[in-house]
C-alpha positions, 0 to 999 in steps of 0.5 A: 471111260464115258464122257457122261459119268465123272471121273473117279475121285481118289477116295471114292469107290462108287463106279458110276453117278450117285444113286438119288437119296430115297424120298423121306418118310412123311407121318401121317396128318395130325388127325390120322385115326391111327395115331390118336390116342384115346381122347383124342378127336379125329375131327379136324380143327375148324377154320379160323377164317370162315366166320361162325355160322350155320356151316360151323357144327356143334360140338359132339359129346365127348369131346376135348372139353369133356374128358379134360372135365373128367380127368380134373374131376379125377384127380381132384378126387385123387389128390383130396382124398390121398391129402387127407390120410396121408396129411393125417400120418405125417403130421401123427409122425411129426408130433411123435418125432418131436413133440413127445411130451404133448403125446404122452399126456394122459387122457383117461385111464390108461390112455394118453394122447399119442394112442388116441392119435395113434388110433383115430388113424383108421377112421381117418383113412375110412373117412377119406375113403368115405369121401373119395367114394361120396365124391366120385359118385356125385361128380367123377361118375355121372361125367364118366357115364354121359362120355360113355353113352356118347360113345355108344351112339356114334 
């Protein structure tokens, strides 16, 4: 036995020193291209202390604010247009559930309210189509497009 290494301790098999630990894996930083997701800027965050001046550059199109922009625009679209045909049966679903006398009133001929109800369903959902298109080619489009070409140009 050399007087360099210790002594064996009664539980331990390892013949010699204990290997080193193996140095820990690191992830890349935060603004490693290949671990961005697609909206995310691989431009670093500026620095807090310099002051605001000529050396401070301008945001670039497409950057955080505008796609926040366009996922709100989206799924404000979304929620309205899913409220209103969706809104329209559950409360057509309640009246029949528990206001049947109010449905089977009637209306003309042989019609009663519970029908008509009942009928003006497509031309709710229609409606809400309607819209969610109406909408999305006002609002949700022309930010998808201003994105899209200031993706191009990079």
């Amino acid at each position: 036995m050399s007087h360099g290494t210790p002594p064996p301790t009664p539980h331990s098999s390892w013949p010699g020193p204990l290997p080193k630990p193996a140095p820990q894996h690191r992830p890349p930083p935060p603004h490693h291209p290949d671990y961005l997701l697609p909206w995310q800027s691989s431009e670093t965050a500026p620095d807090p202390d310099s002051p605001n001046g000529a050396d401070t550059p301008a945001p670039t199109p497409g950057s955080h604010s505008d796609l926040r922009r366009l996922r709100t625009a989206y799924r404000l679209l979304r929620r309205t247009a899913a409220l209103i045909a969706l809104g329209y049966f559950v409360v057509f679903l309640l009246l029949s559930g528990y206001a049947k006398e109010l449905l089977d009133r009637p209306l003309f001929g042989g019609l009663n309210l519970g029908l008509a109800l009942g009928l003006c369903q497509l031309p709710v959902t229609l409606l809400a189509i309607r819209l969610y298109e109406r909408t999305a080619r006002r609002t949700v489009d022309p930010l998808a497009a201003r994105l899209r070409r200031a993706g191009a140009a990079r």
